[in-house]
C-alpha positions in Angstrom: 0.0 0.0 0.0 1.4 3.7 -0.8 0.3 6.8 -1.3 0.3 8.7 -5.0 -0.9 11.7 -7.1 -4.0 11.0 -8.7 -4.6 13.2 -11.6 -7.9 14.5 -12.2 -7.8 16.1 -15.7 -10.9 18.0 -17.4 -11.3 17.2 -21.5 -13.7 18.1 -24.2 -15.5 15.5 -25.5 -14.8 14.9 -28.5 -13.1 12.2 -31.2 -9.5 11.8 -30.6 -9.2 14.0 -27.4 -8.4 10.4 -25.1 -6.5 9.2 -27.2 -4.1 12.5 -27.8 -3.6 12.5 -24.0 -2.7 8.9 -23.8 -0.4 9.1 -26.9 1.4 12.4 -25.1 1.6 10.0 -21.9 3.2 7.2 -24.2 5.6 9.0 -25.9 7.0 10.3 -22.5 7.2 6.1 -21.4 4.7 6.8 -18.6 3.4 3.8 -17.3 -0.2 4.0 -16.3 -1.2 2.5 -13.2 -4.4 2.9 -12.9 -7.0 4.9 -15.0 -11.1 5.7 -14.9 -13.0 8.0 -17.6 -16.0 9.4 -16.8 -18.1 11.9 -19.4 -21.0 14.2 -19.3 -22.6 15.9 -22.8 -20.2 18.5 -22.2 -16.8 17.2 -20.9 -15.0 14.4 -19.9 -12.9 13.5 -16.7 -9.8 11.2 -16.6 -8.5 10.4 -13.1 -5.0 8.8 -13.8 -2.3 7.5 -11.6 1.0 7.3 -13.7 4.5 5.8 -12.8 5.9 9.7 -12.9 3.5 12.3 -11.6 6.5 15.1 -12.4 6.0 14.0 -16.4 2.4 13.4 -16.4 2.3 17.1 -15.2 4.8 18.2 -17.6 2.5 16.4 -20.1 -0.5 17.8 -18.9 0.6 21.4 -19.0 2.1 20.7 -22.4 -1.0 19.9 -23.7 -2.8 22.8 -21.9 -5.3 20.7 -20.1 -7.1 21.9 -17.0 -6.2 19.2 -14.4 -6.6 18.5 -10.6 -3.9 16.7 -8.2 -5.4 14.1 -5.0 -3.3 12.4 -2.7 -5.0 8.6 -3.4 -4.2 5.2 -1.6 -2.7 2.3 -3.6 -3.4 -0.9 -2.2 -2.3 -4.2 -4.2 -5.0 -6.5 -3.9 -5.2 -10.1 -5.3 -7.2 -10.1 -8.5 -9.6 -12.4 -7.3 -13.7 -12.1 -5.5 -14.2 -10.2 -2.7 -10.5 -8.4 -2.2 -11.8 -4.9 -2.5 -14.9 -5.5 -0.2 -12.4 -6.8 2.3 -10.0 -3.6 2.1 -13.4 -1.2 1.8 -15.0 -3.5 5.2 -12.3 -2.7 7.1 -12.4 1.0 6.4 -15.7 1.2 7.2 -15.3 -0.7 10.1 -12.8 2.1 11.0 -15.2 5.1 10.1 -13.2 6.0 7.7 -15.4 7.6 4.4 -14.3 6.4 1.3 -15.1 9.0 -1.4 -14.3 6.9 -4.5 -12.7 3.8 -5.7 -11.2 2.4 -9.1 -9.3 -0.9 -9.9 -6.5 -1.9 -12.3 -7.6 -5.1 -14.4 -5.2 -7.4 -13.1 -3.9 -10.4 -15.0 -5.3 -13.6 -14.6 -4.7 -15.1 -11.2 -2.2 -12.1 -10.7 -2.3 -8.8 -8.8 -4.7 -5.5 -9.0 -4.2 -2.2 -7.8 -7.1 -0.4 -6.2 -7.3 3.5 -6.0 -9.3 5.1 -2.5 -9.5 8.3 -2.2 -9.9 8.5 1.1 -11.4 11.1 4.2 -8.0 10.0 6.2 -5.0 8.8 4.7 -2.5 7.9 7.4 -5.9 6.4 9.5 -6.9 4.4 6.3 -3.2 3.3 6.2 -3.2 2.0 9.9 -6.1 0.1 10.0 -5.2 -1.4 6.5 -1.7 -2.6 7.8 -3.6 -3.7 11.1 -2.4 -1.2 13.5 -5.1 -1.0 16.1 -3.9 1.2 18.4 -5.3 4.8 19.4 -2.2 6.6 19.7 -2.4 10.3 18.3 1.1 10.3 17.7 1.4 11.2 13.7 2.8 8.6 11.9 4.7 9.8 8.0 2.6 8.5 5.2 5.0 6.2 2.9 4.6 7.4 -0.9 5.9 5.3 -3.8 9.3 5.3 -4.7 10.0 8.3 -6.6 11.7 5.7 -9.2 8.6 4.0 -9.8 6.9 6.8 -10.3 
């Protein structure tokens, strides 16, 4: 589990607009770790974790693309029934308010990554690694390494 920049980033929708972005992201050998699209009549929204959030940025501005950054929790999950519920019951469990939530499509019998964006990050992060105590003390929140990003 580790934290990462989400980008939230604001197109028009319209024919070849996705696939501009993700070509710019490409060409830059950004590996993307997780993705979602979502549209309305007017616009659409991308929310993308990359393997660089410095060149998705880059790429981003380049482009000229209104965008949004989120802190997001990665947790690797097994790509099988039920992992996700587990990971979002013990959040709730916690009170902790999950605002939304995305998957990678893992490989067959292999590993998934699923995206929270989450009320309380270094909470979330405790109870997911099964720390159960109530300390107060605040504890750093671990980000990916800034090589595999």
């Amino acid at each position: 589990m580790y934290l990462e920049t989400q980008f939230s980033i604001f197109m028009v929708n319209k024919p070849g607009v996705l696939a501009r972005v993700l070509h710019e992201v490409a060409v830059e050998k950004i590996n993307i770790v997780a993705m979602t699209m979502m549209d309305s009549a007017e616009h659409g929204v991308m929310r993308l974790v990359g393997s660089s959030s410095q060149k998705v940025r880059e790429v981003l501005n380049r482009l000229n693309l209104q965008f949004n950054e989120t802190d997001v929790l990665c947790v690797n999950l097994s790509n099988k029934a039920g992992a996700l519920a587990d990971v979002t019951a013990k959040l709730a469990e916690a009170h902790i308010n999950i605002s939304y939530a995305y998957v990678t499509a893992g490989a067959r019998g292999g590993r998934t990554t699923g995206v929270l964006k989450v009320a309380d990050v270094s909470k979330a992060m405790k109870v997911l690694n099964g720390d159960t105590s109530h300390s107060h003390k605040e504890d750093s929140v671990r980000r990916s390494p800034a090589a595999g990003r």
